[in-house]
C-alpha positions as CSV (number, residue, x, y, z in Angstrom):
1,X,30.6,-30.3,4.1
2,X,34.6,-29.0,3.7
3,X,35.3,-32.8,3.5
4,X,32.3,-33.5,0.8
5,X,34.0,-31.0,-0.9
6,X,37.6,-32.2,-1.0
7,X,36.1,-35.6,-2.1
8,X,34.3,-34.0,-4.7
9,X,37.2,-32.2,-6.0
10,X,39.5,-35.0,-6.4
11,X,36.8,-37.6,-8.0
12,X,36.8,-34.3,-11.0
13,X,40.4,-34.5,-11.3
14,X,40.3,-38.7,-11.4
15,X,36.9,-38.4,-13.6
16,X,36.8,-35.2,-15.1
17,X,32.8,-36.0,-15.9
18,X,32.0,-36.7,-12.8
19,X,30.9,-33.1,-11.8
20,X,28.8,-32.2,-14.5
21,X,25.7,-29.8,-12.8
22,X,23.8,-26.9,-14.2
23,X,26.1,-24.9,-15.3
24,X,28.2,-26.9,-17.5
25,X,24.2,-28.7,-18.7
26,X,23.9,-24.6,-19.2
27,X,20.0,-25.3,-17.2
28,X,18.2,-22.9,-14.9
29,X,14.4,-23.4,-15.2
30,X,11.6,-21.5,-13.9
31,X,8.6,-23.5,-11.7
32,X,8.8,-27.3,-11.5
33,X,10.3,-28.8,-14.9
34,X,11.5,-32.5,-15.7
35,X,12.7,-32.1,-18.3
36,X,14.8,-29.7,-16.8
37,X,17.8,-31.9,-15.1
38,X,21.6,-33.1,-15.8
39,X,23.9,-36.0,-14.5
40,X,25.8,-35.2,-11.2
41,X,25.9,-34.7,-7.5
42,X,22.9,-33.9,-6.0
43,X,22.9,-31.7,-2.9
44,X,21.9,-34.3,-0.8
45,X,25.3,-36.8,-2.0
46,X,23.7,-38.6,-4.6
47,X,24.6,-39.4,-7.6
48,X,22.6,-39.6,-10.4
49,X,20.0,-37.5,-12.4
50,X,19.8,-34.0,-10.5
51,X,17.9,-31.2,-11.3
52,X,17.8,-27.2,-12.3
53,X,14.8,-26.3,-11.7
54,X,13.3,-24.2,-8.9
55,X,11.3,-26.4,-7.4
56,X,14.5,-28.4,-6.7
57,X,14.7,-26.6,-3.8
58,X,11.5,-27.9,-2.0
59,X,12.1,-31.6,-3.6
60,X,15.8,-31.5,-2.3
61,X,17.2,-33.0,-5.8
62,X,19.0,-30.0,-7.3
63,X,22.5,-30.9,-8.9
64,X,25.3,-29.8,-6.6
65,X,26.6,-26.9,-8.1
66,X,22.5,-24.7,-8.5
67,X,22.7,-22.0,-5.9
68,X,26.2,-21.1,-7.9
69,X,24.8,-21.3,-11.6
70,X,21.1,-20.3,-11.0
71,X,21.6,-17.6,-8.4
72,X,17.9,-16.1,-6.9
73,X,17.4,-12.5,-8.5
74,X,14.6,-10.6,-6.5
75,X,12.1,-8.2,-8.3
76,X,13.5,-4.6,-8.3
77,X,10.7,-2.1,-9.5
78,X,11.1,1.4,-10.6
79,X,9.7,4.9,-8.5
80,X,5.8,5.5,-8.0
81,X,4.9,7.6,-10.7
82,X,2.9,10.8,-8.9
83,X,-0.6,10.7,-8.1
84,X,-3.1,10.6,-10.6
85,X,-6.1,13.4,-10.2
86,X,-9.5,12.4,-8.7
87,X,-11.1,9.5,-11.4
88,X,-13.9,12.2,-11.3
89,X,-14.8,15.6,-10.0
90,X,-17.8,16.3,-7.3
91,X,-18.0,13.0,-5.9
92,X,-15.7,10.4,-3.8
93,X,-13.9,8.5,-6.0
94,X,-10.1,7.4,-6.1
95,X,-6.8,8.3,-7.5
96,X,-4.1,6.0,-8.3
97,X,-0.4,5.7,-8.9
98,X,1.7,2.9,-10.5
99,X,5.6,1.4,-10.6
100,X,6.9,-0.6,-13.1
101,X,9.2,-4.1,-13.4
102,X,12.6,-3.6,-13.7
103,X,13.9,-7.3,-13.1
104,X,11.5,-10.2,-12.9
105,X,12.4,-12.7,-10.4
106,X,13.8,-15.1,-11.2
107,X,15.5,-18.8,-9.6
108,X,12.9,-18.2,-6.0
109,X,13.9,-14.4,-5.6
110,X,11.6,-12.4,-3.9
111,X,8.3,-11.7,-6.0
112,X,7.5,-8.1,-7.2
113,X,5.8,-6.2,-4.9
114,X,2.1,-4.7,-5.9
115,X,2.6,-2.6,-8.8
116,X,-0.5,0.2,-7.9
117,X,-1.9,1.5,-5.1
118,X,-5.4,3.4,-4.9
119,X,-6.2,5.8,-2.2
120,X,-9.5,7.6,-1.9
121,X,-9.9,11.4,-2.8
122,X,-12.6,13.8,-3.7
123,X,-12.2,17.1,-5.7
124,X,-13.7,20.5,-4.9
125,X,-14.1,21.8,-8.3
126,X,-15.1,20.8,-11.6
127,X,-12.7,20.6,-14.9
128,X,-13.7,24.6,-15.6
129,X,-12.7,25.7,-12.2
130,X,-16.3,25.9,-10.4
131,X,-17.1,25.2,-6.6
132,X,-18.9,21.8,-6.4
133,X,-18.5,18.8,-3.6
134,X,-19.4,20.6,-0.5
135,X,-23.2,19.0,0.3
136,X,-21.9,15.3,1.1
137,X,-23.5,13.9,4.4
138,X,-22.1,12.2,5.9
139,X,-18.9,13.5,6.6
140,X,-16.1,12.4,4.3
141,X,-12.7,11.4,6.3
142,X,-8.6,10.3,5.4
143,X,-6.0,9.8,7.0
144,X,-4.2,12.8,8.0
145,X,-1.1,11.6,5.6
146,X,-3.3,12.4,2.7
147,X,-2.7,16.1,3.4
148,X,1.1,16.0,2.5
149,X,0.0,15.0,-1.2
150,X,-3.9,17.1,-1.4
151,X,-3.9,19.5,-3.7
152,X,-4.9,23.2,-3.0
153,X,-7.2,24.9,-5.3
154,X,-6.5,28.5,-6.8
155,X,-7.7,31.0,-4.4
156,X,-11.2,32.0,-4.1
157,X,-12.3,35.5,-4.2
158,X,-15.0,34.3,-1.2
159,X,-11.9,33.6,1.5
160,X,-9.7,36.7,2.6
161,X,-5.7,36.0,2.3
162,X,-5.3,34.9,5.6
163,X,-7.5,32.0,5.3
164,X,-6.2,29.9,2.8
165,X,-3.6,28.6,5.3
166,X,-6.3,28.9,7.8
167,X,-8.8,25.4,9.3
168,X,-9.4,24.4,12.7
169,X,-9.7,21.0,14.4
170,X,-13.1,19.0,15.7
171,X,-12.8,16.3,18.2
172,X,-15.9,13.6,17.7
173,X,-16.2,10.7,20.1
174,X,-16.7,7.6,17.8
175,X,-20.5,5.8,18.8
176,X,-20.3,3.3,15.8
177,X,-18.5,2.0,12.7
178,X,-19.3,-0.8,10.2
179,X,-16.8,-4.4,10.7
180,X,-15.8,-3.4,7.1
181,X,-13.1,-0.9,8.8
182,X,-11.2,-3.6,10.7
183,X,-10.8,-5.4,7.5
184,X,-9.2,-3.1,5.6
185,X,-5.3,-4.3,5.6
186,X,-4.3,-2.4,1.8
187,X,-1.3,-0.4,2.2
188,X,-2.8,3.2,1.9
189,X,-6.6,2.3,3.7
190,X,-4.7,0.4,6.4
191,X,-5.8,3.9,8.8
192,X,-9.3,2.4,8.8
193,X,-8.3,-0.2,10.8
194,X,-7.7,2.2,13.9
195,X,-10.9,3.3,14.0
196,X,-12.4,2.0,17.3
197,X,-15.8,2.9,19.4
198,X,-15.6,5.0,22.2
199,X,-12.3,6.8,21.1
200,X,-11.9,10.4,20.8
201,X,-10.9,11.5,17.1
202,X,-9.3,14.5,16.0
203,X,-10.5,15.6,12.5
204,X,-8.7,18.7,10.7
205,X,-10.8,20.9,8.9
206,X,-9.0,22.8,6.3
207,X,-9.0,23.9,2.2
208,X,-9.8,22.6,0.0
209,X,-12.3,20.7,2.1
210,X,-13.1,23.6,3.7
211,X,-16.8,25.7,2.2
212,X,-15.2,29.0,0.9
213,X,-19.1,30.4,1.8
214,X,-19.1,29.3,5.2
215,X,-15.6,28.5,6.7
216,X,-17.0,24.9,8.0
217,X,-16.4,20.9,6.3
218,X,-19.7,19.8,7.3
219,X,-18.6,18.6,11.1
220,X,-21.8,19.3,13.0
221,X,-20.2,22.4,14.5
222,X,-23.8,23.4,15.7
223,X,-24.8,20.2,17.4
224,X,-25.3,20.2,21.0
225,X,-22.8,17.4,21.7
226,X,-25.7,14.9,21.6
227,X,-26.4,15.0,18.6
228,X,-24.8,12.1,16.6
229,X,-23.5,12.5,13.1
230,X,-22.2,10.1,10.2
231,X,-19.4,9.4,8.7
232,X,-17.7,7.4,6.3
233,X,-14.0,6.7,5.2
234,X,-12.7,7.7,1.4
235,X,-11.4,4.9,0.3
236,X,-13.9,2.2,1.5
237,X,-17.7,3.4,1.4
238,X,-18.6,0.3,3.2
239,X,-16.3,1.8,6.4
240,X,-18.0,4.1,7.9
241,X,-20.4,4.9,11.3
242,X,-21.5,7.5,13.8
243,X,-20.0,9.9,16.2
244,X,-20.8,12.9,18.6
245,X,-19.2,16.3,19.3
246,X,-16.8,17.2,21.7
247,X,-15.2,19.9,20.9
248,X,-13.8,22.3,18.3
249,X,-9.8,23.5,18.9
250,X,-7.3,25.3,16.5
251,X,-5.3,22.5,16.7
252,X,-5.5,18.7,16.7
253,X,-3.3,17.0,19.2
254,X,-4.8,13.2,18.7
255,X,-2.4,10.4,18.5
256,X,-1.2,10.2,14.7
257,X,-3.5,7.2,14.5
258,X,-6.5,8.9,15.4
259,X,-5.7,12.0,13.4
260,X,-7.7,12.7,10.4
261,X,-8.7,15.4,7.8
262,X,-12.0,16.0,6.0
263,X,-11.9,15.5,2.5
């Protein structure tokens, strides 16, 4: 290549058109374009007609000089904005954040990565500040990630001082779940894809999710252990399955994987 080089060199000095690429044809073109092309070297030591475009690359006939002139520029993108509130109150529904373009790619960089991301959520109270969203069966379940961004209602008269930092943990013994969970491969429902049969999984039971009447997040704390109980993941309605009691602890010690909070 050093020697193609020196060749090359001294054929510009002896034929001072002899060199002419993309950057002195002033041509760097998106996709696969014909028209898009000057006379020159061609990568491969021909030449001839080469071209500027990117799809030179995969055709192998891009003038000598492309990487140099049309450089690849990835996508940058901007911050996540912060998360959006529940789409609606009372009910499972999603929230959502979004990023913006900074640089387009351009010349094969890397494309932009996704731009939004949707995670499931459900809200305790409606827009004037009253209890609701506390009858669901089945149980409602997230990753326990979700609790570094949940958000904490105002205190209610109904739970003394020391329990708003308060909750507990359940441990349930997965009997069933639909094949929709193993599917799931989105960045911020990917947890669904841990859930397996015949594991034991630690679920956090906490505010907001937590009744401010009873104390409890709907987790079959009075079953005998044989009883078996739904579920379903926020986020995907159509993940979701059965499981039994084991056990209730004040603190969950499952495998980050098969830790989750009731929502």
């Amino acid at each position: 290549m050093r020697a193609l080089w020196m060749a090359l060199c001294a054929l510009a000095r002896l034929w001072p058109g002899a060199l002419a690429g993309c950057a002195e044809a002033g041509r760097c073109c998106p996709g696969r374009d014909p028209a898009c092309f000057a006379r020159g070297w061609r990568l491969d030591r021909v030449y001839g007609t080469c071209f500027c475009d990117q799809a030179c690359r995969l055709t192998g006939d891009c003038c000598f000089d492309y990487d140099r002139a049309c450089p690849a520029r990835p996508c940058f993108v901007g911050e996540w904005s912060p998360w959006s509130g529940c789409a609606e109150q009372c009910k499972p529904t999603s929230r959502v954040r979004r990023r913006s373009v900074q640089q387009e790619p351009q010349n094969g960089g890397a494309p932009c990565p996704p731009l939004e991301e949707r995670a499931g959520c459900l809200e305790y109270s409606t827009p004037q500040g009253q209890d609701c969203g506390h009858a669901f069966v089945p149980a409602f379940i997230t990753t326990s990630a979700f609790n570094k961004e949940r958000t904490r209602p105002a205190a209610s008269p109904q739970w003394a001082t020391h329990t708003e930092d308060a909750g507990y943990c359940m441990e349930f013994k997965t009997e069933s779940l639909t094949p929709h969970c193993a599917l799931e491969n989105r960045p911020l429902t990917r947890w669904m894809r841990y859930l397996r049969e015949g594991y034991t999984v630690c679920v956090h039971c906490q505010p907001p999710a937590m009744d401010a009447a009873s104390l409890r997040c709907g987790d079959g704390l009075d079953s005998d252990g044989n009883q078996t109980l739904h579920w379903q993941a926020i986020g995907n309605p159509r993940c979701q399955g059965t499981w039994k009691k084991v056990r209730k602890v004040d603190q969950c010690s499952c495998p980050a994987v098969h830790s989750f909070i009731f929502i």
